[in-house]
KOLDOLO-193947 format. One record per residue (C-alpha): x negated, y negated, z; residue in three letters. Coordinates in steps of 0.001 Angstrom, whole numbers, padded with zeros to 6 digits, always signed. Example, Ala and Ser with C-alpha at 12.3 -4.5 7.8 and 13.67 -1.06 7.14 Angstrom:
! KOLDOLO-193947
-012300+004500+007800ALA/-013670+001060+007140SER/
***
This chain:
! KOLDOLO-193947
-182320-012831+038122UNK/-185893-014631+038828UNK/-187722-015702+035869UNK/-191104-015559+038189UNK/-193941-014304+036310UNK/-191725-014033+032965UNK/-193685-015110+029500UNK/-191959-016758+026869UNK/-192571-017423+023391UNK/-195844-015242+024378UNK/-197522-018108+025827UNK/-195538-019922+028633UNK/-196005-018131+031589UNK/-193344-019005+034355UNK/-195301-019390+038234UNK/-192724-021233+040553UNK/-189367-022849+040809UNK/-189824-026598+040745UNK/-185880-028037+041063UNK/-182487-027878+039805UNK/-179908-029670+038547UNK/-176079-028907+037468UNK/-176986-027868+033877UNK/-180599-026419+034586UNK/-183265-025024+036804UNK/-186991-026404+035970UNK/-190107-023994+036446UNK/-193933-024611+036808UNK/-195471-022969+034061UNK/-198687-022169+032467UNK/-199473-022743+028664UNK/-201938-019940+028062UNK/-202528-021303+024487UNK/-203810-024996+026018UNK/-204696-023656+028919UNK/-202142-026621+031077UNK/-199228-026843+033418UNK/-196252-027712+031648UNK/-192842-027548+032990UNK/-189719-025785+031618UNK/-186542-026474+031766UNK/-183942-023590+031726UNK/-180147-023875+030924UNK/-178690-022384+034255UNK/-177502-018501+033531UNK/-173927-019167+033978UNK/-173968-021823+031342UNK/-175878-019908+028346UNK/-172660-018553+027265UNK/-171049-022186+027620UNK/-171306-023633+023567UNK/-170501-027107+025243UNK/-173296-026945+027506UNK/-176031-024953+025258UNK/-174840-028110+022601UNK/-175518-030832+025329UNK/-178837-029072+026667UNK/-180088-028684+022772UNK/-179126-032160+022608UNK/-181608-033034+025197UNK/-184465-031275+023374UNK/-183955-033220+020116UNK/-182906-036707+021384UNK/-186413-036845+023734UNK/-188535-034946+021822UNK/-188545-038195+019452UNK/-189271-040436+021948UNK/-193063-041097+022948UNK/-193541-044003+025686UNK/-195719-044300+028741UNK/-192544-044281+030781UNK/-190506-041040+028840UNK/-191450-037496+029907UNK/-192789-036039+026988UNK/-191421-032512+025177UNK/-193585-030256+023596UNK/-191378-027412+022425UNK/-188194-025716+022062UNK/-186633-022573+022445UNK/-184303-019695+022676UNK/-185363-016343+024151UNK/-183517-013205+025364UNK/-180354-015184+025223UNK/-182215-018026+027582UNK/-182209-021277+025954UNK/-185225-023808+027172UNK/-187387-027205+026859UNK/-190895-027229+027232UNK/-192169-030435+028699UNK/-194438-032793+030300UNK/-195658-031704+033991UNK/-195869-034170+036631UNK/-197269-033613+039617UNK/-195235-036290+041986UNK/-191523-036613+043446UNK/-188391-038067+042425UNK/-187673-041510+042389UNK/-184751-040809+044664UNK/-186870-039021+046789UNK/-188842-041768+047421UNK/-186150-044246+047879UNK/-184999-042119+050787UNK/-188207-041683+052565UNK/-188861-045802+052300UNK/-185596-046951+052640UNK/-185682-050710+051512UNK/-188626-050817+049132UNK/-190166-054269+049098UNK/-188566-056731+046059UNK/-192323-056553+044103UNK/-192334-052768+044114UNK/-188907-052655+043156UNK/-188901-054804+040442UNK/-192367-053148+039077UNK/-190780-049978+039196UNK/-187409-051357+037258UNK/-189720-052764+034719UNK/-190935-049290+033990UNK/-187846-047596+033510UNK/-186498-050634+031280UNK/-189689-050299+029098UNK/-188683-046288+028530UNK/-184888-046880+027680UNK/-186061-049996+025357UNK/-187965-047598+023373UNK/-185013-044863+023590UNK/-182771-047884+022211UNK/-184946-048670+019873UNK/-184779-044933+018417UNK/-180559-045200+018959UNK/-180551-042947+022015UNK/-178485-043609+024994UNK/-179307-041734+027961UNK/-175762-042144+029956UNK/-177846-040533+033114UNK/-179871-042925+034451UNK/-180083-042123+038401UNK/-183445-041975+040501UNK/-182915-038239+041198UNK/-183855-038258+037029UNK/-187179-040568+037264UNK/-190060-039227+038173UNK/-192727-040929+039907UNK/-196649-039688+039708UNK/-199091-039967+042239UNK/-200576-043185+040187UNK/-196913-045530+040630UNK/-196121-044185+037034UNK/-192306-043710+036411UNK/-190919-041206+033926UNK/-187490-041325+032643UNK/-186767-037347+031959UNK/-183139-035578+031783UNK/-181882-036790+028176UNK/-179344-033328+028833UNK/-176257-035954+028516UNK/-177951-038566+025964UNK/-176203-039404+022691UNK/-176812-041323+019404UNK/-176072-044324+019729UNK/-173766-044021+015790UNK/-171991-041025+017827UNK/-171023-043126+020937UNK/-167373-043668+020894UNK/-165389-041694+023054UNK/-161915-040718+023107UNK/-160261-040218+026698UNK/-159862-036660+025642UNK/-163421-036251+026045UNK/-165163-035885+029553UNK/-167311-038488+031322UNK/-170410-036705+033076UNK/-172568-038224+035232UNK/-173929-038711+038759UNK/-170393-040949+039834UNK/-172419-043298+041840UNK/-174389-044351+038663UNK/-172035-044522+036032UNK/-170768-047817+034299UNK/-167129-048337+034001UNK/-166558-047515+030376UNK/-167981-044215+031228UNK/-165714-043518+034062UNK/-162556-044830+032106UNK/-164039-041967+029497UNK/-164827-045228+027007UNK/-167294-046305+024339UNK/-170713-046641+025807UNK/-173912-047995+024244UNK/-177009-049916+025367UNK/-175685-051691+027656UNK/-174211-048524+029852UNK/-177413-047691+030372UNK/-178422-051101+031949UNK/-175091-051283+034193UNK/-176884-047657+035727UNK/-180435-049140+035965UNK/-178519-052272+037750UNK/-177504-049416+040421UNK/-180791-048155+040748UNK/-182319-051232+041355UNK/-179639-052076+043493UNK/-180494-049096+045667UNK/-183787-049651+045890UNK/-183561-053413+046987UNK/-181008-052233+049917UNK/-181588-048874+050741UNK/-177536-047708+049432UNK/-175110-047996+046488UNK/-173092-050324+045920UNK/-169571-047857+045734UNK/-169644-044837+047763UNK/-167054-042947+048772UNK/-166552-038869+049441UNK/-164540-038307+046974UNK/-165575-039324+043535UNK/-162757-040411+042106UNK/-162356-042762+043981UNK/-166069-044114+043793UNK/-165280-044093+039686UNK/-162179-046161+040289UNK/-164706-048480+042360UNK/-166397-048821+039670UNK/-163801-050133+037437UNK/-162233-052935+040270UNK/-164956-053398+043104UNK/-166738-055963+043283UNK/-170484-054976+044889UNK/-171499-056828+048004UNK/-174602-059180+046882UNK/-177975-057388+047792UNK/-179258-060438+049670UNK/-176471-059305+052202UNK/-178219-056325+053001UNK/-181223-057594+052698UNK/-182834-061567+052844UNK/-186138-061286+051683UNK/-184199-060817+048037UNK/-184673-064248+045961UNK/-181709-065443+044372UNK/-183117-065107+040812UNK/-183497-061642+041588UNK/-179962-060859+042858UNK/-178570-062666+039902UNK/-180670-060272+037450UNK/-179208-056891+039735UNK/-175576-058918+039666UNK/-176103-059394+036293UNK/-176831-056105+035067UNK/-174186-054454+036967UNK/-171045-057007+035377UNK/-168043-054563+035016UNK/-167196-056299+031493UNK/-169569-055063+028978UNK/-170349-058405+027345UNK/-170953-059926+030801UNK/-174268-058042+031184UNK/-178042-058011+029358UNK/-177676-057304+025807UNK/-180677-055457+025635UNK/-182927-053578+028137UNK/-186164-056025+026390UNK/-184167-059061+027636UNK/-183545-057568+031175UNK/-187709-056852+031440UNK/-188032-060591+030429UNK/-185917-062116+033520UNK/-188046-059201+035580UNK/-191092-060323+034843UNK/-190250-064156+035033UNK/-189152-063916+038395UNK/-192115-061170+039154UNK/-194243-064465+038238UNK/-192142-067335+039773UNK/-189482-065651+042322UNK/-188007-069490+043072UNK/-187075-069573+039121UNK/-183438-070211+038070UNK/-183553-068529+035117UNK/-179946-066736+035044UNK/-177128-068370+033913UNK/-173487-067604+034699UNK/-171658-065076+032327UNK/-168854-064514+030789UNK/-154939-041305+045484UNK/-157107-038246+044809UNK/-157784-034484+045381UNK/-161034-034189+047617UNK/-163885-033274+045084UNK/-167287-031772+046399UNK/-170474-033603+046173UNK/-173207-031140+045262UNK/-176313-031735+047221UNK/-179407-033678+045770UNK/-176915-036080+043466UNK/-177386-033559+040449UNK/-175381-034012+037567UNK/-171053-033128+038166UNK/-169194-032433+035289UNK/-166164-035042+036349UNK/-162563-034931+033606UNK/-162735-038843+032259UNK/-159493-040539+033730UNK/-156592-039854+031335UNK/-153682-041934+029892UNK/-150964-039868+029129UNK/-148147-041494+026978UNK/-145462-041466+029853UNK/-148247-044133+031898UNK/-148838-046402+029401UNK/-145203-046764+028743UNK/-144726-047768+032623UNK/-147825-050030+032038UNK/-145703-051557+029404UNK/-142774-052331+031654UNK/-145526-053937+034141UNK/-147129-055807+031621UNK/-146200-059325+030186UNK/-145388-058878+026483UNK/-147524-061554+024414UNK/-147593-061966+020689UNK/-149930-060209+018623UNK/-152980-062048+017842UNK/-156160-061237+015942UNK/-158892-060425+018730UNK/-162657-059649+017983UNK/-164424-056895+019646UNK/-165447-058960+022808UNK/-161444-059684+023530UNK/-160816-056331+022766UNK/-163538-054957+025760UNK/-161668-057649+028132UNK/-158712-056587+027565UNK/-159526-052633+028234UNK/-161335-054203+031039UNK/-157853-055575+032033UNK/-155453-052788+031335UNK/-157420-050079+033036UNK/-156572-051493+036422UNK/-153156-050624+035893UNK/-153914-047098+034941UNK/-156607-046319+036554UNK/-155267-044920+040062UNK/-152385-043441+038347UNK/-154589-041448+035981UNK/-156521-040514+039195UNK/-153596-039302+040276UNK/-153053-037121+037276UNK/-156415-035142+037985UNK/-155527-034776+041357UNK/-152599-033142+040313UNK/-154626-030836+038174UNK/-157422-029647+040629UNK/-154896-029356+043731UNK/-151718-027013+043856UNK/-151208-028868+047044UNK/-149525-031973+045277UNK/-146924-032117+042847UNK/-146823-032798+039495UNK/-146718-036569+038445UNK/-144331-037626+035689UNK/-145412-036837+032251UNK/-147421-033854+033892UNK/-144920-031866+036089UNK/-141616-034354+035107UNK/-139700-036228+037355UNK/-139149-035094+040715UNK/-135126-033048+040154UNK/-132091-034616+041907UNK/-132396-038503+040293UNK/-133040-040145+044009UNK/-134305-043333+044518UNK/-136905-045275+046450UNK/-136481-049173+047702UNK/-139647-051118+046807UNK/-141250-052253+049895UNK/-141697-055821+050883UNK/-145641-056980+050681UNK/-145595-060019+049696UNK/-147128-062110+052555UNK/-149750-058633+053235UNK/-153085-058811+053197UNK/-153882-056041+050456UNK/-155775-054310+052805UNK/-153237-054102+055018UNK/-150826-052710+052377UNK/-153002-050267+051199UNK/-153633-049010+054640UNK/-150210-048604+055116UNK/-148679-047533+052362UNK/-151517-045633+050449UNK/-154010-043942+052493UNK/-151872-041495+054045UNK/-152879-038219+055119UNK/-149715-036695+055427UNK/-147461-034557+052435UNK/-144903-036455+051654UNK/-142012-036119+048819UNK/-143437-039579+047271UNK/-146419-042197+047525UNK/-146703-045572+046506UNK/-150004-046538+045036UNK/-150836-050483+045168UNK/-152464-051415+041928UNK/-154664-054884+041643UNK/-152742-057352+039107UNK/-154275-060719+038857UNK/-156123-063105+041271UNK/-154326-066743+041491UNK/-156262-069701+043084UNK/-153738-070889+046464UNK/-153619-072224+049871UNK/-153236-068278+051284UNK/-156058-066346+052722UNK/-158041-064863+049975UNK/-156711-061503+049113UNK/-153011-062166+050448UNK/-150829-060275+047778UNK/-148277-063412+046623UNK/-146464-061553+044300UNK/-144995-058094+043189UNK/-144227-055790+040528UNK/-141333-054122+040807UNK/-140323-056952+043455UNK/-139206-056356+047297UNK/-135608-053959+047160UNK/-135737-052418+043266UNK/-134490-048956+043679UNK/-136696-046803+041219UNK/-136142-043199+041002UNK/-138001-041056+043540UNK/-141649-039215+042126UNK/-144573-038269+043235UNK/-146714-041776+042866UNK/-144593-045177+042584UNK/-146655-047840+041148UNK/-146689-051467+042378UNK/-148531-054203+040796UNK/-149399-057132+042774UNK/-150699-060281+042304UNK/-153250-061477+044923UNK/-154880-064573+046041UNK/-157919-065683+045544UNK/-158044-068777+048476UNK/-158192-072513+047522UNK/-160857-074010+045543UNK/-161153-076525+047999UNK/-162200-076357+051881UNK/-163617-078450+054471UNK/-167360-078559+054789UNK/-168280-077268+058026UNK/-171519-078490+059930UNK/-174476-077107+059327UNK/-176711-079218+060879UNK/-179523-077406+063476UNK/-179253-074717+061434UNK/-182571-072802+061978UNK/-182678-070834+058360UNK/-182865-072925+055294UNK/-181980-069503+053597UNK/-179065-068614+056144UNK/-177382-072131+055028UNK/-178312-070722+051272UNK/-176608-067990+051399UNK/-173569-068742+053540UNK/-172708-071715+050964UNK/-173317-069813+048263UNK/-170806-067108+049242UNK/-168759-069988+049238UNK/-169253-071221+045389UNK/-171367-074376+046794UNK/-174712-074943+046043UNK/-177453-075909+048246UNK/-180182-078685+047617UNK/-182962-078732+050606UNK/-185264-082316+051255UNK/-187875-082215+053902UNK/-188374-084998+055610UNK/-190407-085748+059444UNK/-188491-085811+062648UNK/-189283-086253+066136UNK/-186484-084735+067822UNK/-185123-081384+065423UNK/-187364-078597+065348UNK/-188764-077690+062649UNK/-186618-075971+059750UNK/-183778-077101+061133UNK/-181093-078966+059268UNK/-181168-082303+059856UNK/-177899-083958+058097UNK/-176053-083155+054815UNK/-174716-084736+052497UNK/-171464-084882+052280UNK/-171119-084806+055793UNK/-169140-082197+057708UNK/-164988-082549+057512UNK/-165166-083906+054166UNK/-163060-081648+051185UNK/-165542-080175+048949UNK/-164198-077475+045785UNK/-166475-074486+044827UNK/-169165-075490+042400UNK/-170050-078847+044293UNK/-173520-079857+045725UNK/-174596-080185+049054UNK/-177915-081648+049731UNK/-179762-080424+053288UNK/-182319-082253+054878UNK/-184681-080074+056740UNK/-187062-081150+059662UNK/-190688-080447+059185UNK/-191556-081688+062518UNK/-193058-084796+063422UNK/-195104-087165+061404UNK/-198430-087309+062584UNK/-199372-089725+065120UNK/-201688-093070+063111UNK/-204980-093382+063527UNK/-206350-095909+066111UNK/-206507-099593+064158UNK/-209849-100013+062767UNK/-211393-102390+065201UNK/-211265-099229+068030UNK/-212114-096637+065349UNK/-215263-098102+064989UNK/-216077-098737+068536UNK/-215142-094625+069041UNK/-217502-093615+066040UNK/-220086-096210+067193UNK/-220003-094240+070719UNK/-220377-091011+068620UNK/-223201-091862+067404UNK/-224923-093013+070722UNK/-223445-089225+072381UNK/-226372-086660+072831UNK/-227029-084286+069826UNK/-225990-081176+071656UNK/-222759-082809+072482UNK/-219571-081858+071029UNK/-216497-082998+070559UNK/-213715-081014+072259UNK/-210821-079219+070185UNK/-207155-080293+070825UNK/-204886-077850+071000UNK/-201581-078208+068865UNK/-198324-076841+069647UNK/-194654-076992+068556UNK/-191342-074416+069547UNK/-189350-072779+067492UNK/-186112-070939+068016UNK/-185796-067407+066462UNK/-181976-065754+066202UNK/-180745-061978+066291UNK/-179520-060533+063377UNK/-176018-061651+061710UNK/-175056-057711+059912UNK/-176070-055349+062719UNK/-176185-055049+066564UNK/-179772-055606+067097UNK/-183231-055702+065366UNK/-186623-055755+066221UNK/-187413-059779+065899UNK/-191462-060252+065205UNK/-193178-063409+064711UNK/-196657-063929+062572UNK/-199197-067262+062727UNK/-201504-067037+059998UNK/-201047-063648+059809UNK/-201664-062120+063225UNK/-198723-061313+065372UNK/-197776-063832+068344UNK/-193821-062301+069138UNK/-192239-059145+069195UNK/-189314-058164+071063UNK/-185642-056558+070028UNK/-182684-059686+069998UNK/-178966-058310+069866UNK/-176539-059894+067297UNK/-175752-063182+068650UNK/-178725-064172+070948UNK/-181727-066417+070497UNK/-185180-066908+072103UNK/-187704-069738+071791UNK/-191239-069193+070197UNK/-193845-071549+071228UNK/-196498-071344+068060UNK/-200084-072876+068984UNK/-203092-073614+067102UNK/-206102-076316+066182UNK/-204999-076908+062600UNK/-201891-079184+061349UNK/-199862-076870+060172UNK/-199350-073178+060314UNK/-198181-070477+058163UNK/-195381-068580+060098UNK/-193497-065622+058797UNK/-190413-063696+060161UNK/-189630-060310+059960UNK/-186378-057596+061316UNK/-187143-054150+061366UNK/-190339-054234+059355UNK/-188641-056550+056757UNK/-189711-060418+055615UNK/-186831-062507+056246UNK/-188712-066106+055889UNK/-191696-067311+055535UNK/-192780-071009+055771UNK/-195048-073944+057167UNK/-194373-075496+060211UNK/-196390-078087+061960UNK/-197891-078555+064703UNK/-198366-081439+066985UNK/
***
């Protein structure tokens, strides 16, 4: 059925297909009353008989149309015609954020940030009306010609009074935006919405998502237990403040993150203004699923807790006595127990979608015959290691184990060793389709010896490699003779002494040598007095200045084009694998210079380095 050349409501006359999405398809139309473009937005013909779907699209219609902001797509009508229901709305000539992200890559931090700024200034004023989007992806921004962003698609959006949800209810989203209450199938609110916009600007700053995975269960259950690999590790020309903000935003606990989207656009713009400003402080197995090209919107089951799981969460879990908890505990502990469930209840939707599997207990019952399993041993495994083993397997088998994160204890084992287990090494437990172990892992000593770090090239390389640590760094220039400059110098403490996460190290970093006195005053004058007797015509000759510097190949990927900038105009360019150096020698008639470094297109550090 094409809806080409179609009129409805006598005045919107349909002229091309524009995009689609999983709930609708949007058209190019002509408003022959106001003589515009507009754009309308048509449930998709297999879903007009849907009363869930016609509810959530109608939804859409009245949760935007009471929104007006710069940065919201406006809607002008409503309607229902022939059985087709539709939005009319604001057209925009220009492409999808996502889009864009994909043709650029790594956008640089300013853009990024600008752009974040925008779409935080359209869900403040959503928030401000109590409407949650609970969609916010870059394939549902829209970007005109002028840098505008739009925030459109409110299809999924809800009052903010009407936000709880039970786990009988079904999370929907783009999986590689949503926050963790939403893949749980929890109570969302503001702050969902800024865990998503923490994604986007995540993606932007790096050029990928934090969690991805084929299968999108198992990107939801990152979501819930993952930690995200900082941004500056993908890409150094982040500053700090700025990762802190995305870091920030994105905190899996709820009361971890920005309570508001007008307090995120506040740290924004501060560090849009000063980028070297602290101004965060610290915070509180699966049935392949298909991806649907262009990241539209999935309709994904919210993981569920059946009765027979939380009563073997029970057994697994300490019993404490009850206690009155406010609303914050009550989010940590949710926080807590859905590790437990989480894979299991994965599990349980697996068994749903695939005939290939058997039915879990609680679901299909147990497994007939009453035989029993022996817990393996893995205490002593890395969890890694276990989970290779014992979990991703490709193979049918009559049983699986599934190794669930317990809690992370501070000890002299490798970070991530699993110390302890739940049921322990040898329990026989009765044989079904997914055997759940607990374990408790380590999370490596607070306390370490302090390497050496001095003639370290990259003041930010030392940064970032102590920070990863729990250290922080403190850099003094000072003038030396002998270390190049931007090198480290000393530190204090000194290599081989114990330091514990949270300390201070202080770097000293060479800014090349002092420059050379002047000639004592008694010759001075005798040289000016002779520059006064030289010939008008005459002048003096320019000195040269010079000074080397050694430039590194990258640390995260097998090679990179290297390329070197005095003052602006290129002096070095060449491709360095992972591992190898060269030596720059940087000349000029001034002082000092202003050199900056870039791989593959991208700043990595930019400073002032004398010359002599």
């Amino acid at each position: 059925m094409t809806l080409i050349g179609k009129v409805l409501a006598g005045r919107y006359e349909i002229l091309e297909k524009v995009g689609s999405g999983g709930m609708a398809v949007v058209y190019k139309a002509k408003c022959k009353l106001l003589n515009r473009f507009v754009a309308v937005k048509v449930l998709r013909p297999d879903l007009q008989n849907d009363e869930e779907f016609v509810r959530r699209f109608n939804v859409e219609a009245q949760a935007a149309a009471s929104l007006t902001h710069p940065n919201i797509v406006s809607i002008f009508d409503v309607g229902n015609e022939d059985g087709l229901h539709y939005i009319v709305m604001e057209y925009i000539k220009g492409t999808t954020l996502k889009e864009y992200i994909d043709a650029k890559h790594i956008l640089p931090w300013r853009e990024a940030v600008g752009y974040a700024v925008q779409i935080a200034k359209g869900l403040e004023q959503a928030h401000k009306n109590s409407i949650i989007h609970r969609d916010i992806k870059p394939h549902n921004i829209i970007m005109k010609d002028d840098g505008v962003l739009k925030v459109t698609d409110f299809g999924i959006a809800r009052a903010n009074v009407q936000s709880t949800m039970t786990c009988e209810d079904t999370a929907i989203g783009s999986v590689h935006y949503i926050s963790p209450e939403q893949a749980r199938g929890g109570y969302t609110d503001e702050r969902s919405d800024i865990y998503s916009l923490g994604i986007v600007l995540y993606e932007m700053l790096t050029g990928t998502v934090p969690f991805d995975s084929e299968r999108p269960v198992t990107v939801a259950i990152m979501h819930l237990q993952d930690e995200p690999v900082p941004p500056r590790e993908h890409n150094l020309s982040i500053p700090l403040p700025l990762e802190k903000i995305v870091l920030k935003a994105m905190c899996k606990e709820v009361s971890g993150r920005y309570k508001s989207a007008s307090e995120m656009i506040l740290d924004l713009e501060d560090v849009l203004n000063d980028p070297n400003r602290g101004i965060i402080e610290e915070t509180a197995e699966e049935d392949e699923l298909i991806i649907p090209d262009g990241g539209q919107t999935i309709k994904m089951p919210a993981i569920k807790i059946d009765k027979k799981v939380e009563k073997e969460e029970e057994e697994v879990m300490p019993k404490k006595a009850p206690v009155k908890k406010n609303s914050s505990q009550i989010d940590k502990k949710k926080e807590r127990k859905v590790i437990v469930v989480a894979i299991a209840c994965a599990i349980a939707l697996i068994a749903l979608i695939s005939a290939a599997f058997l039915s879990i207990t609680g679901i299909g019952g147990m497994i007939s015959g009453g035989e029993t399993v022996e817990i393996p041993k893995l205490e002593g495994m890395m969890y890694e290691e276990a989970i290779d083993k014992y979990v991703d397997i490709d193979e049918e088998v009559e049983y699986r184990f599934n190794i669930v994160r317990g809690k992370t204890t501070e000890s002299d084992s490798e970070a991530g060793t699993i110390l302890s287990q739940d049921p322990e090494y040898g329990t026989k437990v009765k044989k079904k389709d997914v055997i759940i172990i607990t374990v408790e892992l380590s999370g490596g000593s607070s306390e370490f010896v302090l390497k050496n770090y001095t003639r370290y090239k990259d003041s930010r390389e030392v940064e970032m490699e102590v920070d990863k640590l729990g250290l922080t760094a403190e850099f003094e220039e000072e003038f030396s003779d002998t270390i190049p400059t931007g090198s480290v110098i000393r530190q204090e403490p000194e290599a081989g002494t114990t330091v514990k996460k949270g300390d201070k190290i202080v770097f000293y970093v060479s800014k090349g040598p002092e420059e050379e006195t002047k000639n004592d005053e008694d010759e001075g004058n005798a040289n000016n007095t002779d520059e006064e007797n030289k010939p008008v015509e005459q002048k003096p000759e320019v000195k040269k200045k010079s000074t080397m510097i050694t430039i590194y190949g990258p640390k995260d990927k097998e090679s990179a084009l290297v390329q070197v900038s005095v003052n602006g105009s290129n002096v070095y360019s060449k491709n360095l694998a992972k591992g190898k150096s060269d030596v720059v020698k940087l000349e000029g008639t001034t002082n000092t210079v202003t050199v900056e470094i870039f791989y593959d297109g991208v700043s990595q550090q930019k400073s002032t380095v004398h010359l002599h």
